[in-house]
C-alpha positions in Angstrom: 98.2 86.6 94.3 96.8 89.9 93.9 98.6 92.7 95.8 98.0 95.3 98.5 99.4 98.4 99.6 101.3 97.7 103.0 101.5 100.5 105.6 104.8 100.8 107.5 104.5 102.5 110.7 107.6 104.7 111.3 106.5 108.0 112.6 106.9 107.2 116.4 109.9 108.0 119.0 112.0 105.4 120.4 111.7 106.9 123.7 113.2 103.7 125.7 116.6 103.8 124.0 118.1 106.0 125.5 118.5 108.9 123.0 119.2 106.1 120.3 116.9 105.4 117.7 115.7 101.6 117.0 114.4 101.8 113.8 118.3 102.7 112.3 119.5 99.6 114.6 121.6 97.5 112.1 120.5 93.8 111.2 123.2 92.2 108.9 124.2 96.2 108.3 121.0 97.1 107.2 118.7 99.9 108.8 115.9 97.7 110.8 113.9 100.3 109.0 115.0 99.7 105.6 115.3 96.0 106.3 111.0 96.3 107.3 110.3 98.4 104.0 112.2 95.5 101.8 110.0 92.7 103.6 106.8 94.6 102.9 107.7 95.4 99.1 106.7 92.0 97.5 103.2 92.4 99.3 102.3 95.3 97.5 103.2 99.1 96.7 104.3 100.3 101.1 104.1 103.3 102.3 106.0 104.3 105.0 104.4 107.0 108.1 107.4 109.3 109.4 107.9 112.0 111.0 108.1 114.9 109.6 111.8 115.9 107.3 114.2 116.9 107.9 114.9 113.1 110.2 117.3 110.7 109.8 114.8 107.8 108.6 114.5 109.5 105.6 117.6 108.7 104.2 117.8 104.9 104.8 115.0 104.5 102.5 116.5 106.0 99.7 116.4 103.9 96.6 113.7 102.2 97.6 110.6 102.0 95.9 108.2 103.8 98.9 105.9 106.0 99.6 107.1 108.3 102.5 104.5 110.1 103.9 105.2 112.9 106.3 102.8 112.7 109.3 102.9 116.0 110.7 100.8 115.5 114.5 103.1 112.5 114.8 103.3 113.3 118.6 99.4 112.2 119.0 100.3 108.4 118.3 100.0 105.3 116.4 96.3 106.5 114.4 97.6 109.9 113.5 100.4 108.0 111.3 97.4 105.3 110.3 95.1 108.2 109.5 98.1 110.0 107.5 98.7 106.9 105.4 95.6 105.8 104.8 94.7 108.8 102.7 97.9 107.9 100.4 95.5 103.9 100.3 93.5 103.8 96.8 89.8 103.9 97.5 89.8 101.2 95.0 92.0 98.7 96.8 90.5 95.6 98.5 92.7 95.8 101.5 95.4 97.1 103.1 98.2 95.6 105.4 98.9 97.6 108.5 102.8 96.6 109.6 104.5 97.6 112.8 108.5 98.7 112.0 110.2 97.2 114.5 109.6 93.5 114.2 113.0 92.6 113.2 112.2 88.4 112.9 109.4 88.8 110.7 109.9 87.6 107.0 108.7 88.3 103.7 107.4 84.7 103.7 105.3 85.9 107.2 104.0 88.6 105.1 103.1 86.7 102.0 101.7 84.3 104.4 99.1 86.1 105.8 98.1 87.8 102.5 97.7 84.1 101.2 95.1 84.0 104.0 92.4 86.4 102.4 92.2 83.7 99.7 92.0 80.6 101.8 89.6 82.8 104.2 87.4 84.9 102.2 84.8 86.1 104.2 86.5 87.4 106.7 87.5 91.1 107.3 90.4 90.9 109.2 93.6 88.8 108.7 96.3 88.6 111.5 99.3 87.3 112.0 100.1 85.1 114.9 102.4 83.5 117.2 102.9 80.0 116.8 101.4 79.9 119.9 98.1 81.5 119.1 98.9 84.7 120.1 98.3 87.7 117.9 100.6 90.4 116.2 101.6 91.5 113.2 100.8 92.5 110.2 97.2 93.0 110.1 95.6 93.1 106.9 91.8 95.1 106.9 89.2 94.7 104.5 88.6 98.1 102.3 84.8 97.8 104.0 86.8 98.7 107.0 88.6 101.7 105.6 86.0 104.2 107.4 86.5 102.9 110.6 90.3 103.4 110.3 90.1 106.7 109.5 87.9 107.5 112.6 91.0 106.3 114.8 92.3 108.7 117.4 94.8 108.1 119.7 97.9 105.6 120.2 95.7 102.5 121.0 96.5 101.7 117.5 93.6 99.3 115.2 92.8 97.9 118.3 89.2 98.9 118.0 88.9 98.3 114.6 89.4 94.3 115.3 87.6 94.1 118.3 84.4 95.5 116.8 84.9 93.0 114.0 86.5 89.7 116.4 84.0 87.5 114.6 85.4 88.3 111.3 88.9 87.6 112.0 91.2 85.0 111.0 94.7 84.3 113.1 97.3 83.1 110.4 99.9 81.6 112.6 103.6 82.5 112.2 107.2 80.6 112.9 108.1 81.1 116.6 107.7 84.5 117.9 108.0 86.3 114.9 104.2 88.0 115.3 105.1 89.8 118.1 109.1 89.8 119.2 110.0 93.9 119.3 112.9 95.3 121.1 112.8 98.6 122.7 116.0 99.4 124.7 119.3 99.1 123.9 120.0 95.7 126.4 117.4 93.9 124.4 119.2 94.5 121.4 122.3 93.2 123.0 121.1 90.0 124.0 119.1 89.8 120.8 122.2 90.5 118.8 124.5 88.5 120.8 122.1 85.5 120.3 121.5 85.6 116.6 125.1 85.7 116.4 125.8 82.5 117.8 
């Protein structure tokens, strides 16, 4: 399977944790940050949007083999860090995978898996991740055709847009359980998450 250069979306605040930040939550003692680069590396060559250095996130991605890319106007939203990585995409490359960082039950496997869908599903645009319910989430994979339209993104609506305009050239690859969408943004949520997984 041919590969594609993942974008990991890191450059946002975790502004319901109280002061903590959720992306340096540990999983098994790994950053949930550095765990989500590591899942996106056998897709492809990732690079990772953060805010800009000096910041903590910087550090648990050392040794990796990333891209971090700075993303200076960080504070607009979601599309400023798309619009910032993008530019780091080769023109030449016949999609890119768009990955939110704080889906801590999403695999490698989920990744591969939806990847895998641009050759079962060839003429779409737009590959998706989905519950195994039907309901969609994460990653997103977009068709270098689209490339254009991503860059055009303002705002903290994230791709949103972008998949709407093209709903009739999307494909839903469904995931195990809730893995598509299950984020945790306050500090209680990872309690109950962490107390759970550790039963």
């Amino acid at each position: 399977m041919k590969k594609i250069p993942v974008i990991l979306l890191a450059a946002g605040q975790s502004q319901r944790m109280g002061g903590a930040d959720k992306l340096m939550q540990k999983i098994d003692g790994v950053p949930l940050l550095r765990r989500m680069a590591q899942i996106a590396e056998p897709v492809g060559p990732v690079i990772v949007a953060l805010p800009p250095a000096p910041h903590p996130r910087y550090e648990v991605l050392k040794g990796l083999d990333v891209l971090a890319e700075p993303i200076p106007n960080a504070s607009e939203g979601m599309n400023a860090s798309l619009r910032g990585a993008l530019t780091r995409v080769p023109q030449k490359a016949d999609a890119v995978m768009v990955l939110l960082s704080d889906l801590p039950e999403l695999t490698s496997d989920d990744l591969l898996a939806v990847s895998q869908s641009m050759i079962s599903h060839p003429h779409n645009l737009i590959w998706r991740g989905a519950t195994n319910d039907g309901k969609p989430g994460h990653p997103v994979i977009f068709h270098h055709s689209l490339f254009p339209q991503l860059s055009e993104l303002s705002g903290d609506s994230g791709a949103q847009a972008v998949v709407r305009n093209n709903i009739d050239r999307l494909h839903l690859q469904i995931l195990p359980n809730q893995n598509a969408l299950m984020d945790l943004d306050t500090p209680e949520e990872w309690a109950k998450w962490q107390a759970k997984r550790a039963k």
